[in-house]
GUDREN-633906 format. One record per residue (C-alpha): residue number from 1; residue in three letters; x, y, z. Coordinates in steps of 0.2 Angstrom, whole numbers, plus 5000, padded with zeros to 4 digits. Layout:
! residues N
<pt><k>NUM</k><r>ALA</r><x>X</x><y>Y</y><z>Z</z></pt>
...
END
This chain:
! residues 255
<pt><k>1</k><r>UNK</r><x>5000</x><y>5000</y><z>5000</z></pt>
<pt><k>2</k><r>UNK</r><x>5016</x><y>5012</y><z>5003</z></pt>
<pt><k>3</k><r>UNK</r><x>5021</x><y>5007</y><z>4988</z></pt>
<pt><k>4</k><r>UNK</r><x>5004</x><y>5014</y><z>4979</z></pt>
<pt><k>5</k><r>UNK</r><x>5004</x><y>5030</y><z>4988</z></pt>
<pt><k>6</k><r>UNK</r><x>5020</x><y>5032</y><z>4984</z></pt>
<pt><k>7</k><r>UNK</r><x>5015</x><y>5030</y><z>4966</z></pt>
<pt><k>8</k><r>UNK</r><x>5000</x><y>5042</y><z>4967</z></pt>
<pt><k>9</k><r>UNK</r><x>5012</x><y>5056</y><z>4976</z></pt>
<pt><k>10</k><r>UNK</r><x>5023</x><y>5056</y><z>4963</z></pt>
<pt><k>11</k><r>UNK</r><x>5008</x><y>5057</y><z>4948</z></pt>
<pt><k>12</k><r>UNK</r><x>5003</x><y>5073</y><z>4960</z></pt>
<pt><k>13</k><r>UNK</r><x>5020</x><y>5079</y><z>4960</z></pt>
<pt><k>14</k><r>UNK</r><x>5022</x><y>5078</y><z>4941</z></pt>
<pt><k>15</k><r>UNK</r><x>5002</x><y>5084</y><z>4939</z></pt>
<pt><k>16</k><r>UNK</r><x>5008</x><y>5102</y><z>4951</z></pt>
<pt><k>17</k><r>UNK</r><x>5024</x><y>5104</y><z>4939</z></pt>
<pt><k>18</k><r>UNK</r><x>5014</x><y>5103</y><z>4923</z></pt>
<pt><k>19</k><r>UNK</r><x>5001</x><y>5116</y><z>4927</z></pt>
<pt><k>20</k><r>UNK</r><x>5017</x><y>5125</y><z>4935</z></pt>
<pt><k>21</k><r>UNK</r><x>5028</x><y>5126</y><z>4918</z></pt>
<pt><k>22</k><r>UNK</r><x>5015</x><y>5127</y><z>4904</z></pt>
<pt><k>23</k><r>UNK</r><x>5016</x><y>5146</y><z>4894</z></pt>
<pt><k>24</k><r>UNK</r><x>5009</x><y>5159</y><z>4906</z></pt>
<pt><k>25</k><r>UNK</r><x>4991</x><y>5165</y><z>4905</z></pt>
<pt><k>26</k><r>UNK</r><x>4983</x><y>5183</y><z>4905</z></pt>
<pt><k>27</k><r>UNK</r><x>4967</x><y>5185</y><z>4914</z></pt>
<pt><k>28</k><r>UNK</r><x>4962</x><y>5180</y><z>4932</z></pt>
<pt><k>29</k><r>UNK</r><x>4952</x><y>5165</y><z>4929</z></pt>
<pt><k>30</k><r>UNK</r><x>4967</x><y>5156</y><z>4923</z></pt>
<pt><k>31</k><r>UNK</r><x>4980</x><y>5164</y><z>4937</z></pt>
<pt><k>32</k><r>UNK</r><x>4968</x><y>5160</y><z>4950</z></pt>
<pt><k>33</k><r>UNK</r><x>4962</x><y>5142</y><z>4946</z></pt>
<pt><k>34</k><r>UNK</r><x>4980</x><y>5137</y><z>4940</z></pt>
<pt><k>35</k><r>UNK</r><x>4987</x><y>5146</y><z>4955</z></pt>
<pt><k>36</k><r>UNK</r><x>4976</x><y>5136</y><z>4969</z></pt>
<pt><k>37</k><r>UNK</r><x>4977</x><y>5120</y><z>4959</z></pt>
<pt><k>38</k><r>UNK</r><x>4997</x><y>5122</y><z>4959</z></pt>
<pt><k>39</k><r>UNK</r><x>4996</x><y>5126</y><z>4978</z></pt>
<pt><k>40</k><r>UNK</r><x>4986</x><y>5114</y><z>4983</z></pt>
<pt><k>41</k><r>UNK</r><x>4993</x><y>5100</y><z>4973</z></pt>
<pt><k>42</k><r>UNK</r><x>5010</x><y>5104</y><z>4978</z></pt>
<pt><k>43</k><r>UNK</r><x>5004</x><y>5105</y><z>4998</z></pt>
<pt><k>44</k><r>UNK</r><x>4998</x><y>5085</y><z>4997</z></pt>
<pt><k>45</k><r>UNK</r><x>5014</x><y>5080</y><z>4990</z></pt>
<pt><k>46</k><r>UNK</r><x>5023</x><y>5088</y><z>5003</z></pt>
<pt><k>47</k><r>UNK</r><x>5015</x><y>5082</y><z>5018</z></pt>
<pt><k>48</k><r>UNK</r><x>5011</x><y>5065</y><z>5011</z></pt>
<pt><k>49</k><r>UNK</r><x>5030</x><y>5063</y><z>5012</z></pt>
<pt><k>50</k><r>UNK</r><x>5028</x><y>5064</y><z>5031</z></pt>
<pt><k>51</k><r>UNK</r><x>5013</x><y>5051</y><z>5032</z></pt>
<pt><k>52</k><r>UNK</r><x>5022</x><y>5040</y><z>5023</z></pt>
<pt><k>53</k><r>UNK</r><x>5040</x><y>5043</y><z>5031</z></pt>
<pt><k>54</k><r>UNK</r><x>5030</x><y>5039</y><z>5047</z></pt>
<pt><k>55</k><r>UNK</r><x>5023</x><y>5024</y><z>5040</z></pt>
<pt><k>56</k><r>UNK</r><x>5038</x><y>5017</y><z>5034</z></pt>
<pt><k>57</k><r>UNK</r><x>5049</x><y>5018</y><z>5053</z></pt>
<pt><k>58</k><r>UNK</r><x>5035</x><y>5010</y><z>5060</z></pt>
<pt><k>59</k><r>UNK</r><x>5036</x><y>5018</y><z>5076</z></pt>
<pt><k>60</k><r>UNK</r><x>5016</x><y>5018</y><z>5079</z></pt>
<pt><k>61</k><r>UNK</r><x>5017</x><y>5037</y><z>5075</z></pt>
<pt><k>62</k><r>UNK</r><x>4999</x><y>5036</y><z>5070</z></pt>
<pt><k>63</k><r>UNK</r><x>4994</x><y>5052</y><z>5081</z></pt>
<pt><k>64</k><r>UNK</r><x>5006</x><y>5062</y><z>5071</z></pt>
<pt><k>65</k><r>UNK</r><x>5000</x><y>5054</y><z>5054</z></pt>
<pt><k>66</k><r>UNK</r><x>4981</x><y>5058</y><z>5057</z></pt>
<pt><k>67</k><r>UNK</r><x>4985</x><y>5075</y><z>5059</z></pt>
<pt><k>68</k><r>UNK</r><x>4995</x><y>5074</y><z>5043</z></pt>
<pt><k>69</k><r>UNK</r><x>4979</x><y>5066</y><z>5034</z></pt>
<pt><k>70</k><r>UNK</r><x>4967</x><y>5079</y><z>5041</z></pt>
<pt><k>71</k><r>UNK</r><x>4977</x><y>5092</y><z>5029</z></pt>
<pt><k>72</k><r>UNK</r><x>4979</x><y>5082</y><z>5014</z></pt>
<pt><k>73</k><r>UNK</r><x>4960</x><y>5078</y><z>5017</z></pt>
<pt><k>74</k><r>UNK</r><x>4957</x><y>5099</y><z>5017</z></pt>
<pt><k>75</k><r>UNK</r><x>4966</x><y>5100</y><z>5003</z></pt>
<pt><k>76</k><r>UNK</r><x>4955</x><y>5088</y><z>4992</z></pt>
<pt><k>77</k><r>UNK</r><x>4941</x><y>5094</y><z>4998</z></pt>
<pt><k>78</k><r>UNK</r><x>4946</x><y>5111</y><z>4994</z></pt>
<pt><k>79</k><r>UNK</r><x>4954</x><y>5109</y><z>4978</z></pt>
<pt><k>80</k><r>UNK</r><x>4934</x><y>5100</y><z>4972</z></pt>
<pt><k>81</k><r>UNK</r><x>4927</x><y>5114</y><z>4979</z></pt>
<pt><k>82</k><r>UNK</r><x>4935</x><y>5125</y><z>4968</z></pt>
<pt><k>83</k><r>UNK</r><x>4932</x><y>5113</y><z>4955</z></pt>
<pt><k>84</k><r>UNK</r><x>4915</x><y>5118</y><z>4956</z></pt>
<pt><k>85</k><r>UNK</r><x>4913</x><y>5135</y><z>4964</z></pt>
<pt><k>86</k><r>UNK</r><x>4926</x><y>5144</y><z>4954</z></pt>
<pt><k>87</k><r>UNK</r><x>4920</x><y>5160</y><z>4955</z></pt>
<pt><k>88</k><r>UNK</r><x>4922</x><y>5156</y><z>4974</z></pt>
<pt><k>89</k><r>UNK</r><x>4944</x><y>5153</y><z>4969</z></pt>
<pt><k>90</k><r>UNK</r><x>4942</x><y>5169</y><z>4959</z></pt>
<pt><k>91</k><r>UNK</r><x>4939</x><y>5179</y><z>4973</z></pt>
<pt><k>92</k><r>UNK</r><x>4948</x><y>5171</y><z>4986</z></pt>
<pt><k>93</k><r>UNK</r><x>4963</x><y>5170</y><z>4976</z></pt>
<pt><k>94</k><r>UNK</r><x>4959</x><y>5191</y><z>4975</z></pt>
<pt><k>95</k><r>UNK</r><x>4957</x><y>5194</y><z>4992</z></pt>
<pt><k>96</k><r>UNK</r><x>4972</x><y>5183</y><z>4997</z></pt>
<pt><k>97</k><r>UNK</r><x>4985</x><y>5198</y><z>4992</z></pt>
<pt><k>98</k><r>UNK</r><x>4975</x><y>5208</y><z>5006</z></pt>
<pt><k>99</k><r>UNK</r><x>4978</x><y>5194</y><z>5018</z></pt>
<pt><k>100</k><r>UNK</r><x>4994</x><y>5192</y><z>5012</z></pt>
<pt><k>101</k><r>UNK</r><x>4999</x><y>5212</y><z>5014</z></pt>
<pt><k>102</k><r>UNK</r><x>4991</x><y>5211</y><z>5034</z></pt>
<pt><k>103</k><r>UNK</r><x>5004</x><y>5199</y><z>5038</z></pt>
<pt><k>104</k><r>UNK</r><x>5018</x><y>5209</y><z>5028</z></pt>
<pt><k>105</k><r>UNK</r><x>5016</x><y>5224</y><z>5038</z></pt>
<pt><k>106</k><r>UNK</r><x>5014</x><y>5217</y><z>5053</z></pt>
<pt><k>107</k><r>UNK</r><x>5033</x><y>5209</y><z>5050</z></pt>
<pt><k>108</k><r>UNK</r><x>5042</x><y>5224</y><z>5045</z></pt>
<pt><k>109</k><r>UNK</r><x>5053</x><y>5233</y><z>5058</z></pt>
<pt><k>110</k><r>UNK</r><x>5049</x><y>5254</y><z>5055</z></pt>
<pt><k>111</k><r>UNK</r><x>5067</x><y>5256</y><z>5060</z></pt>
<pt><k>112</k><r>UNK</r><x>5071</x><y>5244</y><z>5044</z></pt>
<pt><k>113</k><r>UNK</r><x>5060</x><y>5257</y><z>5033</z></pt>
<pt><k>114</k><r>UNK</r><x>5074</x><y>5271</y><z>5035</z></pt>
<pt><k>115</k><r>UNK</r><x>5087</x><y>5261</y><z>5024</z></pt>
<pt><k>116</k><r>UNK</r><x>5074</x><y>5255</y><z>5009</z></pt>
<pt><k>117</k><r>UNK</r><x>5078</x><y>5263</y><z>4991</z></pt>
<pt><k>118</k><r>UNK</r><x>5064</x><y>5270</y><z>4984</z></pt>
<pt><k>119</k><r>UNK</r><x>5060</x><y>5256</y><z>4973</z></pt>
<pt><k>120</k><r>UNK</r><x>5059</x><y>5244</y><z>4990</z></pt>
<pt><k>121</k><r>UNK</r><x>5049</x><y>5258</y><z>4997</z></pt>
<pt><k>122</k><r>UNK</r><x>5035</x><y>5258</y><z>4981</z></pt>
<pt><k>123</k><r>UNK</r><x>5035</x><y>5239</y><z>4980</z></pt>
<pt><k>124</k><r>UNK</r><x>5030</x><y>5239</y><z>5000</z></pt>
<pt><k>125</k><r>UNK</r><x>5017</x><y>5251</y><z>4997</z></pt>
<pt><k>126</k><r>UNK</r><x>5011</x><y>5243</y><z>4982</z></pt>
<pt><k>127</k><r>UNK</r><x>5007</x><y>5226</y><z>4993</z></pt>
<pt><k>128</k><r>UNK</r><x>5001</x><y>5235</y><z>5008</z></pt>
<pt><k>129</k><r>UNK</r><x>4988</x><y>5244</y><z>4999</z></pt>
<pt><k>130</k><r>UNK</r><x>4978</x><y>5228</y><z>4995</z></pt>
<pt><k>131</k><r>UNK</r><x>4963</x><y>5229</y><z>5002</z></pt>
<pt><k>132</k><r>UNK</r><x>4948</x><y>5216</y><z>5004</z></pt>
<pt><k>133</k><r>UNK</r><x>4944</x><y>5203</y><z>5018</z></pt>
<pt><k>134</k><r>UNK</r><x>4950</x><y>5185</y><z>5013</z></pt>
<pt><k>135</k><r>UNK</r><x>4935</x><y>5171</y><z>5017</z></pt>
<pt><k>136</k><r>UNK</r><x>4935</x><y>5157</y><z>5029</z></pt>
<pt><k>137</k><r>UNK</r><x>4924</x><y>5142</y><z>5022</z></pt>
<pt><k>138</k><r>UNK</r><x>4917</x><y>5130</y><z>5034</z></pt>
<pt><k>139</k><r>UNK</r><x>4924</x><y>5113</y><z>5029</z></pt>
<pt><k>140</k><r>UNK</r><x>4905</x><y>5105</y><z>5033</z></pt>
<pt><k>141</k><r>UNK</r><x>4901</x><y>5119</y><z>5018</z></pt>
<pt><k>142</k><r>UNK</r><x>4911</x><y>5114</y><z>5006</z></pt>
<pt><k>143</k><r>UNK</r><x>4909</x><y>5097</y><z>5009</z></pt>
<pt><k>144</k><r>UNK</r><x>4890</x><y>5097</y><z>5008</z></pt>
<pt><k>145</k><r>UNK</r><x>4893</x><y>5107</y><z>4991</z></pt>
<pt><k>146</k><r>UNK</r><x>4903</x><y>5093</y><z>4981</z></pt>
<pt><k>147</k><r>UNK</r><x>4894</x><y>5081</y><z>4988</z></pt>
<pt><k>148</k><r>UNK</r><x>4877</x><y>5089</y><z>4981</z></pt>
<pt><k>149</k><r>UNK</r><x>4889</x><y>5092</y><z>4965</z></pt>
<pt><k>150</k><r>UNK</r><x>4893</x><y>5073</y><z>4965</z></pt>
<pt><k>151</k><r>UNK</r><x>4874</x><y>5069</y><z>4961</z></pt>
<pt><k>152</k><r>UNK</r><x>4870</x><y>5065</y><z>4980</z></pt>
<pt><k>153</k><r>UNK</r><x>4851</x><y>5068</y><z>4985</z></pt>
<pt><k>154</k><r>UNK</r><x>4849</x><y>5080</y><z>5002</z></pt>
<pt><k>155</k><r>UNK</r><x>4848</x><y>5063</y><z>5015</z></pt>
<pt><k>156</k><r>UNK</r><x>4865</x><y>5054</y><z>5008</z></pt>
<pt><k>157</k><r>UNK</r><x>4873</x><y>5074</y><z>5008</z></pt>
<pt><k>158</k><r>UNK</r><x>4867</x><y>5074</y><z>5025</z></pt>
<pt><k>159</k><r>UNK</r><x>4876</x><y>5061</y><z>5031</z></pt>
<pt><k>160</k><r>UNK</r><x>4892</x><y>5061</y><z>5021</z></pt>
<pt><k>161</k><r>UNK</r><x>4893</x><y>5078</y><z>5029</z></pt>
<pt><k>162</k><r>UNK</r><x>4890</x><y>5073</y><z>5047</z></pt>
<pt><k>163</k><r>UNK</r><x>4904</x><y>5058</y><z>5044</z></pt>
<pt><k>164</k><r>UNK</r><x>4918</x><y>5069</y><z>5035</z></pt>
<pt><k>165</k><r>UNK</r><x>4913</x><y>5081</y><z>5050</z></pt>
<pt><k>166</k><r>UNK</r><x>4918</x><y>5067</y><z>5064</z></pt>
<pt><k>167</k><r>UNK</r><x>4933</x><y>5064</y><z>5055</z></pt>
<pt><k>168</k><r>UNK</r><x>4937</x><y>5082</y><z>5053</z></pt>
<pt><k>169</k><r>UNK</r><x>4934</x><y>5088</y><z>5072</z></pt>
<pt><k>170</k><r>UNK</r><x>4944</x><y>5071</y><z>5077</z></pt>
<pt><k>171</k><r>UNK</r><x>4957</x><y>5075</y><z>5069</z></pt>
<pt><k>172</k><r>UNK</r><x>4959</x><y>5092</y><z>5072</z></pt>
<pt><k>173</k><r>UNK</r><x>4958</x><y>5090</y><z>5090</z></pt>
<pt><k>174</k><r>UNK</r><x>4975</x><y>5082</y><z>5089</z></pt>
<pt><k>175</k><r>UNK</r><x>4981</x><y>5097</y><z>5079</z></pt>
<pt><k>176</k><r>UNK</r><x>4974</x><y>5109</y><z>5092</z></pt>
<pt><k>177</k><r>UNK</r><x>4977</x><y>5097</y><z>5108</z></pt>
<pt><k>178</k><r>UNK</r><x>4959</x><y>5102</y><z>5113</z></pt>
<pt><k>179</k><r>UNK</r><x>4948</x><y>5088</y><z>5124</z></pt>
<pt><k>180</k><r>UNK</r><x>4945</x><y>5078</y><z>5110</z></pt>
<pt><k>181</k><r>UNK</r><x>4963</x><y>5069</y><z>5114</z></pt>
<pt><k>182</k><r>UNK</r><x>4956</x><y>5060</y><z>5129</z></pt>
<pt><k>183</k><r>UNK</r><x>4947</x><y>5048</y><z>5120</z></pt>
<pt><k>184</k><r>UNK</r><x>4964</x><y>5042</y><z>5112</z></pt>
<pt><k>185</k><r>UNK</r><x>4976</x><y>5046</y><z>5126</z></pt>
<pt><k>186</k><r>UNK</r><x>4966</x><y>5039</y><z>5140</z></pt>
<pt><k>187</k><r>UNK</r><x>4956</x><y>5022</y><z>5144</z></pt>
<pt><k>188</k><r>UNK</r><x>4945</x><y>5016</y><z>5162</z></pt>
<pt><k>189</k><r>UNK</r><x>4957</x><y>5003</y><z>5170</z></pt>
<pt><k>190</k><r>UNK</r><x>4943</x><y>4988</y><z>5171</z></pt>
<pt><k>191</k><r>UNK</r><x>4936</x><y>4985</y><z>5188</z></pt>
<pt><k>192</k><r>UNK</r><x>4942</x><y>5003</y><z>5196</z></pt>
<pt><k>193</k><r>UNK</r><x>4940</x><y>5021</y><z>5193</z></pt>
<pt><k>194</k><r>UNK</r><x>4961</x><y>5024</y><z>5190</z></pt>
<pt><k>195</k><r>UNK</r><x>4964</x><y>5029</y><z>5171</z></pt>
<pt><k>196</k><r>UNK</r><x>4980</x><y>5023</y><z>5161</z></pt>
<pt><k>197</k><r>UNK</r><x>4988</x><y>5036</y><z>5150</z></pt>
<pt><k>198</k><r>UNK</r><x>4992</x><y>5029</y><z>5130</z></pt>
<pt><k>199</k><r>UNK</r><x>5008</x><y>5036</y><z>5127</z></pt>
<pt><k>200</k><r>UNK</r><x>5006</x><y>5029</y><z>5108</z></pt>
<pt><k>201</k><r>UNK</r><x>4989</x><y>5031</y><z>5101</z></pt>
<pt><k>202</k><r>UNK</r><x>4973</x><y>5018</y><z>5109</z></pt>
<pt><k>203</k><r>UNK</r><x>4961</x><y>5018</y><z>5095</z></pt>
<pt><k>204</k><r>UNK</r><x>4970</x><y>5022</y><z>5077</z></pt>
<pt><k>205</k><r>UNK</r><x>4980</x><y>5010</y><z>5069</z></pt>
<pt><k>206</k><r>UNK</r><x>4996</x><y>5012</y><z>5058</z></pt>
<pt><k>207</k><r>UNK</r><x>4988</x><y>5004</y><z>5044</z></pt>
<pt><k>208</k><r>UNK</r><x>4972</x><y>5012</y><z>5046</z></pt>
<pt><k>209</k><r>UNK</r><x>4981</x><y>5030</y><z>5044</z></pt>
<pt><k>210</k><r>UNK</r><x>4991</x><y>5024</y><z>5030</z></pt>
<pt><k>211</k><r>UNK</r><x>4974</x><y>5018</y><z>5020</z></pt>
<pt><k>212</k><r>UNK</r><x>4968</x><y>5037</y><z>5025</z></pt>
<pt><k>213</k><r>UNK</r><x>4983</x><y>5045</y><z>5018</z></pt>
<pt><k>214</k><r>UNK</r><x>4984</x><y>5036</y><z>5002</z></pt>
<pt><k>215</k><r>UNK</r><x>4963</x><y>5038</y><z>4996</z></pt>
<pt><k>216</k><r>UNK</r><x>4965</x><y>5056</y><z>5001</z></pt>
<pt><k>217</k><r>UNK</r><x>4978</x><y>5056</y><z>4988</z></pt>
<pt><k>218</k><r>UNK</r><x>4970</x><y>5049</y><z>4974</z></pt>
<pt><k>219</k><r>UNK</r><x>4957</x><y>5059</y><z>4980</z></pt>
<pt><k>220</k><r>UNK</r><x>4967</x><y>5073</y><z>4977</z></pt>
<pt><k>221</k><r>UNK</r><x>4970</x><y>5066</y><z>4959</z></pt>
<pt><k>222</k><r>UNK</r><x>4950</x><y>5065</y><z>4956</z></pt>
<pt><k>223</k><r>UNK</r><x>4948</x><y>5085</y><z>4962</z></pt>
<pt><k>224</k><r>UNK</r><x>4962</x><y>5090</y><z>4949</z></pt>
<pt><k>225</k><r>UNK</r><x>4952</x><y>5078</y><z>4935</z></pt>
<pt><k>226</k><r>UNK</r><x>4937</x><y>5088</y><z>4939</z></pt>
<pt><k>227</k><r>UNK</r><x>4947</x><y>5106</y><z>4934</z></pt>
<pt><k>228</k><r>UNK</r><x>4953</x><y>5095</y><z>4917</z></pt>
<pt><k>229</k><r>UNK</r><x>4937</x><y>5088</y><z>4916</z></pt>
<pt><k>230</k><r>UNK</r><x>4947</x><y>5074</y><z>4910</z></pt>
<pt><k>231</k><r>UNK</r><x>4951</x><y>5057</y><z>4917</z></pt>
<pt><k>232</k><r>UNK</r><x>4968</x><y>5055</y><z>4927</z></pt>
<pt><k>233</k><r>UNK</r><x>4964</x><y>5037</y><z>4933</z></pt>
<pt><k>234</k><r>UNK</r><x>4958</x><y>5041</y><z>4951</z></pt>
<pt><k>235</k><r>UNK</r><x>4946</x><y>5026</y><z>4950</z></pt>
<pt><k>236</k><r>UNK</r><x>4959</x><y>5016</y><z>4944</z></pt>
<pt><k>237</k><r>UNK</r><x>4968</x><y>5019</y><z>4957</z></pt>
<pt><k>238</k><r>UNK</r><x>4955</x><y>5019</y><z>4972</z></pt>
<pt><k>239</k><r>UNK</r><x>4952</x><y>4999</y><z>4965</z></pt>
<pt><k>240</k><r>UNK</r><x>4968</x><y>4996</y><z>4967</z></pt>
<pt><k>241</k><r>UNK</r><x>4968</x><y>5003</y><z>4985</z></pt>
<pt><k>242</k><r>UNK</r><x>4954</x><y>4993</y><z>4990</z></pt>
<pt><k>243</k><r>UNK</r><x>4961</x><y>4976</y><z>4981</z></pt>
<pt><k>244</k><r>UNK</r><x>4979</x><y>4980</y><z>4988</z></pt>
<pt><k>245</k><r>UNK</r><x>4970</x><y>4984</y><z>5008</z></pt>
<pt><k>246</k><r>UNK</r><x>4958</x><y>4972</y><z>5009</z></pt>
<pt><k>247</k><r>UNK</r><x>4943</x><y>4986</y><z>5011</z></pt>
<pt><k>248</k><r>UNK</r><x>4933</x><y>4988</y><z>4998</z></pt>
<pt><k>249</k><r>UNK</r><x>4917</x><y>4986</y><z>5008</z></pt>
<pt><k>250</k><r>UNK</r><x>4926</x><y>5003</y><z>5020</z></pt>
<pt><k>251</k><r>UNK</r><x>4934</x><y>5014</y><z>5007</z></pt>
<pt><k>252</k><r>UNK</r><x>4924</x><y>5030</y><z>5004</z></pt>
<pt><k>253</k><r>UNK</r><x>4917</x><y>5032</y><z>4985</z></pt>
<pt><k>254</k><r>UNK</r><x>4924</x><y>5044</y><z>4972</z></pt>
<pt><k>255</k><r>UNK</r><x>4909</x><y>5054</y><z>4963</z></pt>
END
């Protein structure tokens, strides 16, 4: 199954470098979709590298690989969602210089200012007078709209929601080390009311989380073939993933 991912990281990788290096575009349909799709695509190959790093030591990291998964996951989900709501990347790639410039003058040094030439001086003010308030888009939001998008009726929407919702907040409470650790970090010692401390994770497994990490990498592939609207053998792949796992009966479906 490393062996697949693997395989599926380095078609991403290849994927990100194609829309990277083809002749440049005027117009801000093409920089924006072209510039998430590049952003994203390049994100999950990088911090699949982790998951799988992690995988291969087989130290029973699996905490630190479901937090990986939970990005890669975000990023599918997000790359889809722009897929189909493309005005939606067109603005938020728009707004993102404003977001960007906030968090540019917030790190310069005014003492710093004092030894800029003129043309440092212009290109700061250029970026700083961005303006416009980037979005935040509610995972369950987008997940409810590809799923919609996918041919779903309102009642299967529903719950595909609620169950990528459980995975999400899971998962982020490892990322934020918020209350939702406990369940993994501590278990009722049978007969008494003393609790044992799981320095290693309780409940996930290290195979489960590299099952995760490698569909939510062809799951990747799928988003970008809905940009192409073209297929890049995602299905093909996910058949593999559930002949090579054993769980073809607990693997998600694409579209």
């Amino acid at each position: 199954m490393l062996a697949l991912g693997e395989r599926v990281r380095a078609r991403i990788r290849a994927i990100a470098d194609e829309i990277h290096n083809q002749p440049e575009k005027h117009g801000p349909i093409d920089a924006a979709l072209e510039t998430w799709r590049v952003a994203l695509l390049n994100l999950a190959w990088d911090v699949s590298e982790g998951a799988f790093t992690l995988a291969a030591t087989r130290k029973q990291q699996v905490r630190a690989m479901r937090i990986l998964n939970r990005c890669i996951y975000e990023y599918a989900v997000r790359l889809e969602y722009y897929a189909i709501e493309r005005v939606t990347a067109i603005e938020d790639w728009i707004k993102s210089r404003a977001w960007l410039a906030k968090l540019v003058s917030r790190g310069i040094d005014e003492k710093d200012k004092a030894n800029w030439d003129a043309e440092t001086h212009q290109a700061y003010a250029d970026m700083v007078s961005a303006s416009g308030k980037l979005r935040r888009h509610k995972h369950t939001d987008m997940l409810k709209r590809i799923l919609e998008a996918r041919g779903h009726d309102q009642e299967n929407a529903e719950k595909g929601v609620e169950h990528g919702e459980n995975f999400y907040s899971i998962a982020s409470s490892f990322v934020h080390g918020s209350e939702g650790v406990f369940y993994d970090m501590f278990s009722l010692e049978p007969g008494s009311e003393s609790w044992k401390l799981h320095d290693r994770s309780l409940r996930l497994g290290e195979y489960d989380m590299l099952h995760e990490a490698v569909f939510y990498l062809i799951l990747m592939l799928f988003a970008e073939s809905m940009h192409r609207g073209k297929d890049l053998g995602a299905h093909s792949y996910w058949r593999e993933l559930d002949l090579t796992s054993g769980k073809w009966e607990q693997t998600p479906k694409l579209g």
